[in-house]
N, C-alpha and C positions, 0 to 999 in steps of 0.2 A: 583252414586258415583264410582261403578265399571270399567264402560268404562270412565269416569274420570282418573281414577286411572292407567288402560290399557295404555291409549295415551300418560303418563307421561312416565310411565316406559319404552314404545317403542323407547324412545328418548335416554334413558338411553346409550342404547350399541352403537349405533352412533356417541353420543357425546363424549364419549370415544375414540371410533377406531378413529376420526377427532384429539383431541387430540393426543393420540398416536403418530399419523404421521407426526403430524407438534412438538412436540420434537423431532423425532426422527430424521428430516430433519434439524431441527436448527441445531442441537449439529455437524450434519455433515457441515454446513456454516460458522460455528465459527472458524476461524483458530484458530493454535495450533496443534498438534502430541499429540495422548493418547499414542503412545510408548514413548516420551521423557522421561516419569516422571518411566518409567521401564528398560532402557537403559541406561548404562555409555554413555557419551558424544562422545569418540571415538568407539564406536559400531562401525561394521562391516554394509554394506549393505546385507552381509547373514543371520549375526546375525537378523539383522532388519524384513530381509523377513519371518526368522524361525517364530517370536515371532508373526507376524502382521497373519500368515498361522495359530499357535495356537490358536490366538483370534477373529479368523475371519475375519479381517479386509481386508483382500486380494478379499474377498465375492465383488460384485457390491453390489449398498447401497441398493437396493430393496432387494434381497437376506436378504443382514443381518436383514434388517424393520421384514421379515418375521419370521426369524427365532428367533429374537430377541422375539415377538408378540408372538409366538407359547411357546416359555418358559414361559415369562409371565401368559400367560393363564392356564398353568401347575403349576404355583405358584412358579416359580425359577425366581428370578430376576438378577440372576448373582453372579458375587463373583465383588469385589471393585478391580481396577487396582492398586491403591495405598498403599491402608490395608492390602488385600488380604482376606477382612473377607465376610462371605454371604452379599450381598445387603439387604435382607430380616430382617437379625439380624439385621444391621443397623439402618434402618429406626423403623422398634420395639420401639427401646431405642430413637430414639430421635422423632418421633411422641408420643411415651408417655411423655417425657419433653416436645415438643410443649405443647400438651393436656392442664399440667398444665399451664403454660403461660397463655394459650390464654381462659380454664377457669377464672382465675382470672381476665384477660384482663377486659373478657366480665358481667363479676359481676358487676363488677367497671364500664363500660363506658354504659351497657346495661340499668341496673338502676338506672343509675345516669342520666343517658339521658333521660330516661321515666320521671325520676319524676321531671326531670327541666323544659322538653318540657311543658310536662303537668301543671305546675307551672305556665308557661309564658305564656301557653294559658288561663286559669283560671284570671291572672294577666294582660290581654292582654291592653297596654298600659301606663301602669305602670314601676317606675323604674327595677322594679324584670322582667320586663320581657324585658327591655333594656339589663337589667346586661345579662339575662340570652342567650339574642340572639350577643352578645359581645364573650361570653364562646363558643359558637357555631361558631360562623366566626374563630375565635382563637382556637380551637381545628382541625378545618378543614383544616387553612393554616399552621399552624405548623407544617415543618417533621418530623416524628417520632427518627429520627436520631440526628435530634438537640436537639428534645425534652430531650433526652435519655442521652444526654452530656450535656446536661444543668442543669439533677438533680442531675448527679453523680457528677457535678462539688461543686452544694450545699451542697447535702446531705452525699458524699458518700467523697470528697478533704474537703471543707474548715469547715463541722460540726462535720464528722465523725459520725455519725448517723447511714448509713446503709453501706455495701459494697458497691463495685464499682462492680462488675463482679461476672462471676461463679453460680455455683447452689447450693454450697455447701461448708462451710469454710474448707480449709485445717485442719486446727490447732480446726476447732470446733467440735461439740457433733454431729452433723450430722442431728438432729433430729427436728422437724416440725417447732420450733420456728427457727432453722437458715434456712430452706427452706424458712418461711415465708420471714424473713429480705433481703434474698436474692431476692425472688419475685416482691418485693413493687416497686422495682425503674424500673425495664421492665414491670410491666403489664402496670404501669403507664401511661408508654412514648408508649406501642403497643395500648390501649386504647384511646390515644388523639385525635387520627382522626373518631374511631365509635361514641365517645361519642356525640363528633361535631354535626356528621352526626346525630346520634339517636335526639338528642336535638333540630334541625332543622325539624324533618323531623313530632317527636310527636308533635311540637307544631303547626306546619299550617295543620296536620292533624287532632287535636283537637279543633283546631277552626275552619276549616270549617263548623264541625260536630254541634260543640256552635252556629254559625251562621244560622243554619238549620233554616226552618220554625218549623217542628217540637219540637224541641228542645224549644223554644219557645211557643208553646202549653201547654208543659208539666210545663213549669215555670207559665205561666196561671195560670193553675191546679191547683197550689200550692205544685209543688211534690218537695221534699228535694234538698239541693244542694247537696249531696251526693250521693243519687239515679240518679239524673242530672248527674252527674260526670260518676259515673257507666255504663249508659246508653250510655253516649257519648264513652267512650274508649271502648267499645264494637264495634261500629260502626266504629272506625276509626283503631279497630286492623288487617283487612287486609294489609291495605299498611305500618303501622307499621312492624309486620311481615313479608312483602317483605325484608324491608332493615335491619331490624336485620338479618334473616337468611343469608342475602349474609354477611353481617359484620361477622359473626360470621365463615363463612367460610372463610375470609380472616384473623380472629385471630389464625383459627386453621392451616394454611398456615403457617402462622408464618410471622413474620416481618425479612427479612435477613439482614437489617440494623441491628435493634436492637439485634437481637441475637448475631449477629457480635460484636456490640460494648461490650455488658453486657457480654459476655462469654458465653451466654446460649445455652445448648446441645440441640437444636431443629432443628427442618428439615430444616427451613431456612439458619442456618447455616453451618446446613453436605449437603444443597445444593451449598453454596457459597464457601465454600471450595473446592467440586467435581468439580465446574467448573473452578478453578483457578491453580487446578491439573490435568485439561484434564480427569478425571475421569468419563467417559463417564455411566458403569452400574449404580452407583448413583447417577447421574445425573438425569439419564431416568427416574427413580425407586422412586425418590424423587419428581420429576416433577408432573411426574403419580398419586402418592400417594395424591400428592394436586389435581390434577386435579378430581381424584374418591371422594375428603371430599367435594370438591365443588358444583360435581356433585349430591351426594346424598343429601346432607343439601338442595339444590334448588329442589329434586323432595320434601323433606318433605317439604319446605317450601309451594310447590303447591299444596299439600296433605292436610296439617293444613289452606291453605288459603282455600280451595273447602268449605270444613268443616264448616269452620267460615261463610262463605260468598258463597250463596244459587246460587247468581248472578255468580258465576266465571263456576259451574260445569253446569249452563244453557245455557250459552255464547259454551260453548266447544262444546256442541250436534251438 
């Protein structure tokens, strides 16, 4: 398990530094000026040169990759061109909102998906497992953008039911039950595509396993369909656990749609903002920060698969 565990981890800082450089080269392709959004509009070209000499930007763009790379690794991500507040602090407060989100997201679409998938496998040819493979096509082509205006239009305009936006009522108590109310309509809509996914992906992995020869043996046998059940979802939890772990790091991403639309203070949205501001350090920093949730959730993910599954850390030698 240990040089298992080695060869994952060696990949670790690689696919980081690979990362790193290819945000740090987009952000420099995208037109737009990171001085505009700091500069009165008749600015000077002195003015211009003082401010671009201050922030580096005068550097060749290897130069700045560098220097940039070298703060980071120092744990300074910059200060915000637009805010003017640490990068660091930033992202804080709004990957701890992500967090929540995309906790709730993956309650809701993680178990909801296991226990349909598995439903429809158990159910396999039966109405329930039409309906249930329905729910799955339809959670997977639905964007989460429409989704997200489609229940605010229900529940949040014509029922009045939950809010529309924000994390938190202005005018309310602040406290868990209005966090909740405010949660239900974004986990929802950031959910609709894992669940999809989960719900597709348990049920033809739980019926291959049902199809088995073995599987078959053991119904011989006489052995429970409970025990049968058991037996089976053990078997088919590696490639389960493939695609949740990558889900789950794209809940903790965050959705920039949906943050955007629902008002929600998450990295997705202080990244959509950063780049509609030319805001190039939160940009980076917010990127990055996805890129390192990604990266680590897939070495667990190949950690907890070894573990489960004797074949994966044999295949590796």
């Amino acid at each position: 398990m240990l040089p298992f565990l080695a060869r994952r981890i060696a990949l670790f800082v690689p696919t980081l530094l690979g990362v790193s450089v290819v945000i740090f080269a987009l952000l420099y392709l995208v037109p737009g000026d990171p001085l505009a959004s700091l500069l009165p509009p008749d600015a000077s070209q002195e003015q211009r040169d003082r401010m671009a000499h201050a922030l580096g930007f005068d550097q060749p763009v290897p130069v700045q990759y560098v220097q940039w790379l070298g703060r980071v690794l120092r744990g300074d991500l910059g200060t915000s061109l637009a805010r003017n507040r640490p990068v660091g602090a930033m992202l804080g407060e709004a990957v701890a909102n992500t967090l929540v989100l995309a906790a709730a997201a993956g309650v809701f679409a993680l178990a909801l998906g296991l226990a349909l998938g598995t439903l429809a496998a158990v159910r396999h040819g039966t109405w329930i497992d039409r309906l249930v493979r329905i729910v799955g096509v339809t959670g997977v082509s639905v964007p989460p953008y429409w989704a997200v205006l489609l229940l605010i239009t229900v529940f949040a305009v014509q029922l009045h039911w939950l809010p529309a936006s924000g994390m938190r009522s202005v005018t309310g108590d602040g406290g868990l039950g209005d966090l909740l109310a405010h949660l239900i309509l974004p986990a929802l809509a950031a959910g609709m595509v894992t669940l999809g996914l989960m719900a597709r992906m348990v049920r033809t992995s739980v019926l291959d396993i049902l199809n088995q020869d073995y599987i078959l043996t053991l119904r011989a046998k006489g052995l429970g369909a409970g025990a049968i059940l058991a037996h089976t979802l053990k078997n088919a939890a590696p490639p389960i656990m493939t695609v949740g772990g990558l889900q789950i790091g794209h809940l903790l991403g965050g959705s920039v749609l949906v943050e955007t639309v629902c008002g929600w203070p998450g990295v997705g949205q202080l990244i959509y903002q950063s780049i509609s501001q030319r805001d190039v350090p939160v940009t980076q920093g917010g990127v990055l920060a996805v890129a390192l949730v990604f990266v680590v959730l897939n070495l667990l993910v190949d950690v907890l698969h070894g573990a489960v599954d004797p074949r994966v850390r044999q295949a590796s030698h």
